[in-house]
C-alpha positions in Angstrom: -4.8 -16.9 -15.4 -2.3 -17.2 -12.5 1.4 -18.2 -12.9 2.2 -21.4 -11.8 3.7 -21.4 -8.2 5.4 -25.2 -8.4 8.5 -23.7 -7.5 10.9 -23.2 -5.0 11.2 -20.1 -2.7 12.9 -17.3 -4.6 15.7 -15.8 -2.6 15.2 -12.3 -4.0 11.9 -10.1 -3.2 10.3 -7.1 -4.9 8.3 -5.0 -3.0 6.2 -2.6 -5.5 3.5 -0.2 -4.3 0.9 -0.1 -6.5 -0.5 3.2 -7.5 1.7 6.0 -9.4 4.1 3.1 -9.5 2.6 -0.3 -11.2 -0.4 1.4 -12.0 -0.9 4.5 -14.9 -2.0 7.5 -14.3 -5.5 5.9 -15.4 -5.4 3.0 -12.8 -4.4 0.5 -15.7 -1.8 -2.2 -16.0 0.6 -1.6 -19.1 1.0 -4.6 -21.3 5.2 -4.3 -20.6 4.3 -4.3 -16.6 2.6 -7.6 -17.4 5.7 -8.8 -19.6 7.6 -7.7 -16.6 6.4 -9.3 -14.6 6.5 -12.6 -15.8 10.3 -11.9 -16.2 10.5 -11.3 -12.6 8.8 -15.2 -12.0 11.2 -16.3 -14.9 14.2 -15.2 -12.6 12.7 -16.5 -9.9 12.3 -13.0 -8.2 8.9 -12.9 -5.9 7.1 -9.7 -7.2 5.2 -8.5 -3.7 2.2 -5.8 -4.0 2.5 -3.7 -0.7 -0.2 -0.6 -1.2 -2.7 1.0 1.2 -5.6 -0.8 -0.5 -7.6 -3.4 1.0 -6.7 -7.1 -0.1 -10.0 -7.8 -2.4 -8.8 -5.1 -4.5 -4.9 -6.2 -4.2 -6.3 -9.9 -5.7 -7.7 -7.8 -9.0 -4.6 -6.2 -9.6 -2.3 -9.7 -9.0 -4.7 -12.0 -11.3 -4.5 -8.4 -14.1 -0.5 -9.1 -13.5 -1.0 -12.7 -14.2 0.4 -12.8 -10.3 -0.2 -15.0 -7.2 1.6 -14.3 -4.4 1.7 -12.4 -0.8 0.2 -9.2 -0.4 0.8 -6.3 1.9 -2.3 -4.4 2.8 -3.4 -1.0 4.0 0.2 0.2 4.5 1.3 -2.7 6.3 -1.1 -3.4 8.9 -2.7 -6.4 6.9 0.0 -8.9 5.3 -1.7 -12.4 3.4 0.4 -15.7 2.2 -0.3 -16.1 -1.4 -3.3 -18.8 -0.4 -4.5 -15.6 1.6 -3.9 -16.6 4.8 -3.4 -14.0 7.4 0.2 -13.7 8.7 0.4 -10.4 10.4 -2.8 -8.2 11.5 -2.3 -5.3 13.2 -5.4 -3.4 14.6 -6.0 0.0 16.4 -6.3 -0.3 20.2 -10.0 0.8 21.2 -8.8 3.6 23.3 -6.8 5.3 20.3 -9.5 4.3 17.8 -12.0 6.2 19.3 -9.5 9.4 19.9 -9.1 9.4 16.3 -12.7 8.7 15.8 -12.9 12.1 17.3 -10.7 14.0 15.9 -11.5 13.5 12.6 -14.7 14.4 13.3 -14.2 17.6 13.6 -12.5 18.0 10.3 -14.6 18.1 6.9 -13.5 15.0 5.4 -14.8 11.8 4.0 -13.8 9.0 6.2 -13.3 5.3 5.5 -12.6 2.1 8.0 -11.1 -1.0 7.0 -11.1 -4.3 8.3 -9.6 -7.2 7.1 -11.8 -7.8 4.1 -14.2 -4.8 5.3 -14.3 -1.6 3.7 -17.4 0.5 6.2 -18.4 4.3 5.5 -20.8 6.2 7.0 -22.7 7.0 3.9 -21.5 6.8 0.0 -20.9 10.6 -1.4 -19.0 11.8 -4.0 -15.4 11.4 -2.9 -16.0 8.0 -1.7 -17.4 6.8 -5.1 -14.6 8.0 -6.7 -12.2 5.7 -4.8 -14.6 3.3 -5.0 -14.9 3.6 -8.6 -11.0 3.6 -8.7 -10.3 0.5 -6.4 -13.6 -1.7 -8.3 -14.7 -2.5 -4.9 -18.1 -1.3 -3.2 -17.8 -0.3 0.7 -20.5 -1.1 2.9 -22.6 1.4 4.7 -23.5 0.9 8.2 -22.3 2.2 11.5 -18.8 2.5 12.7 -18.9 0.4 15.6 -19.0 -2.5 13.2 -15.3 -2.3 13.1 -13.9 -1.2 16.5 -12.7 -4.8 17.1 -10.0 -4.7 14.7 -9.2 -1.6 12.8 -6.6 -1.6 10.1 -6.4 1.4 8.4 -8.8 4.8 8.3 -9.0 6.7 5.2 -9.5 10.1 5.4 -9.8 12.2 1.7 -10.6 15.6 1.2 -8.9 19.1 -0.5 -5.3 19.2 -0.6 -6.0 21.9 2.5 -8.5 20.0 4.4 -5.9 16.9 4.8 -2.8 18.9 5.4 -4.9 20.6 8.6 -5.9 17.2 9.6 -2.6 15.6 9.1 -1.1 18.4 11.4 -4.0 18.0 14.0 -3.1 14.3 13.6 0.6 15.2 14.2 0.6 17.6 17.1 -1.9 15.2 19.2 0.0 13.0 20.4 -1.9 10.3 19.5 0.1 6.8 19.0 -0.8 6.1 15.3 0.6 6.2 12.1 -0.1 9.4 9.7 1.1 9.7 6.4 -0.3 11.3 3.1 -0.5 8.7 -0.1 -1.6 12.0 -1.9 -2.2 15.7 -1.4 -6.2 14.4 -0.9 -5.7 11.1 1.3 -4.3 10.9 4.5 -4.0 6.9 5.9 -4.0 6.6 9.5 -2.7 2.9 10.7 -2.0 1.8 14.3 1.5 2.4 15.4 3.9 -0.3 14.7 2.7 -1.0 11.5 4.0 0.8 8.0 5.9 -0.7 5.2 8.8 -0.6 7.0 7.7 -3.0 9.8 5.5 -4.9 7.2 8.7 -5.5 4.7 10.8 -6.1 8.0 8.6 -9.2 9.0 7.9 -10.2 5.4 11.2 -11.0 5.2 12.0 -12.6 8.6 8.8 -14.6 8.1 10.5 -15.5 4.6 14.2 -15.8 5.8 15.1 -13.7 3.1 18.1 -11.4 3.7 17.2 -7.0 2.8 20.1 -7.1 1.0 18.3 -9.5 -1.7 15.4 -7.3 -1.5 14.0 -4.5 -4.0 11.6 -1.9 -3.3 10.0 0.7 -6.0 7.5 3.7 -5.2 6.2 6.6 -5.8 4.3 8.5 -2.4 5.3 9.8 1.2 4.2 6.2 2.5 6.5 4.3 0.5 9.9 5.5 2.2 9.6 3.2 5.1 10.0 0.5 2.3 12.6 2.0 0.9 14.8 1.9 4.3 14.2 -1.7 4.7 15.7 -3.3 1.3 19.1 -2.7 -0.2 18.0 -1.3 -3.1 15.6 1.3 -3.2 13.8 2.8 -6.3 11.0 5.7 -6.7 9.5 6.9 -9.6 9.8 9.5 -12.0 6.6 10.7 -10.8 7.0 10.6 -6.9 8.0 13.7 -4.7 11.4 15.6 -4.3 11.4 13.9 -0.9 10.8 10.3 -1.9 13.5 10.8 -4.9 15.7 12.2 -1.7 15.8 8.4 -0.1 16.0 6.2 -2.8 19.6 4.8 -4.2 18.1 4.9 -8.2 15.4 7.4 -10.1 13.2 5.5 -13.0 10.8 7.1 -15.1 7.1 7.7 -14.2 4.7 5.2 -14.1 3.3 6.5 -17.0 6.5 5.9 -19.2 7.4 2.4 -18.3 9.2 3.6 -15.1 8.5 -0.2 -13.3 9.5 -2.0 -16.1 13.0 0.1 -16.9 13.7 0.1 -13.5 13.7 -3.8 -13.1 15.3 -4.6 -16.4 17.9 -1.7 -15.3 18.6 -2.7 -11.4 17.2 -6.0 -10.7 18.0 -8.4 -13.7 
């Protein structure tokens, strides 16, 4: 059951990635994350979800939360109002979407497209299914040209090696996009000009809602943008040396109640 939303507009955001950070290890919501969260409406604190996943499987986590509010999707190229309206929608350019296209297909890696509220592979194997399995959503298989219009966010997974060789062939390219690794086996490409950091950055315009008011909490490479756009900034226990590096407070791991401490300990 949602919250009730009859209220006014809360002057203070969180922005919370979602895995390794309101997520276990095991993809599942704790019940003091849900207790939590309902704190956060009780202080009249908006809780935002701002992850690299793709909105239908946002909505799942936010009505597992007891949530309903604005998302931010695949890193920040996708941002919905809580009726899930579309306020911001950044897309690769054609030109730069195929020069990716290529690219990454000369790497061995399984490769994903996202659209709006399209998730298109080439064919379903076994790293696919996993994320599938993990996210509760099924892609659709067809061909890529399906999604050249508009473009949010490319997946690419593979070994820990594979994706570090891509990221760098990504990197020294030249190409005007967005590369960062959410984990040593994904690597999300996004057009430039999009990112948490430009995603939070017009959430908060849009909202009128001063950084200084705002919270952010993560755990991966992708989250630091965030970080640098609030005045508080939070990673888990479980995130990298780097991430920990950026961020004003440490909490535990997402495993050990690190969301929950860290919002009773810095944000209440």
């Amino acid at each position: 059951m949602y919250i009730p939303i009859s209220r006014p507009i809360s002057e203070r955001f969180v922005f919370a990635d979602i895995d390794g950070t309101i997520l276990t290890s095991d993809h599942s919501v704790s019940r003091s994350t849900s207790d939590t969260c309902r704190a956060l409406y009780e202080q009249r604190v908006r809780l935002i979800l701002a992850s690299a996943r793709m909105p239908a499987s946002i909505l799942k986590i936010q009505r597992n939360l007891g949530v309903r509010e604005a998302m931010i999707c695949y890193n920040g190229s996708l941002i919905l109002d809580r009726d899930g309206v579309t306020i911001y929608n950044r897309c690769f350019c054609s030109d730069t979407f195929l020069e990716v296209l290529n690219t990454i297909s000369e790497h061995p890696v399984s490769n994903s497209f996202f659209s709006e509220q399209h998730w298109l592979v080439k064919a379903i194997d076994s790293r696919i299914r996993q994320e599938s399995d993990i996210v509760g959503i099924l892609p659709e298989v067809g061909q890529i040209s399906a999604v050249t219009d508009c473009t949010n966010k490319i997946l690419c997974i593979g070994s820990p090696s594979q994706v570090h060789k891509l990221y760098e062939d990504i990197k020294s390219s030249g190409l005007d996009v967005i590369a960062e690794k959410s984990k040593p086996t994904y690597l999300e490409i996004s057009p430039s000009g999009s990112g948490k950091f430009e995603a939070c950055k017009f959430f908060l315009n849009h909202f009128h809602s001063p950084a200084e008011k705002a919270y952010a909490i993560g755990d991966g490479e992708n989250d630091i943008g965030m970080f640098q756009c609030v005045g508080v900034a939070i990673a888990m226990g479980n995130a990298t040396d780097s991430v920990k590096s950026v961020a004003q407070y440490v909490t535990a791991s997402n495993d050990n109640e690190g969301f929950s401490l860290a919002m009773r300990n810095y944000v209440f």
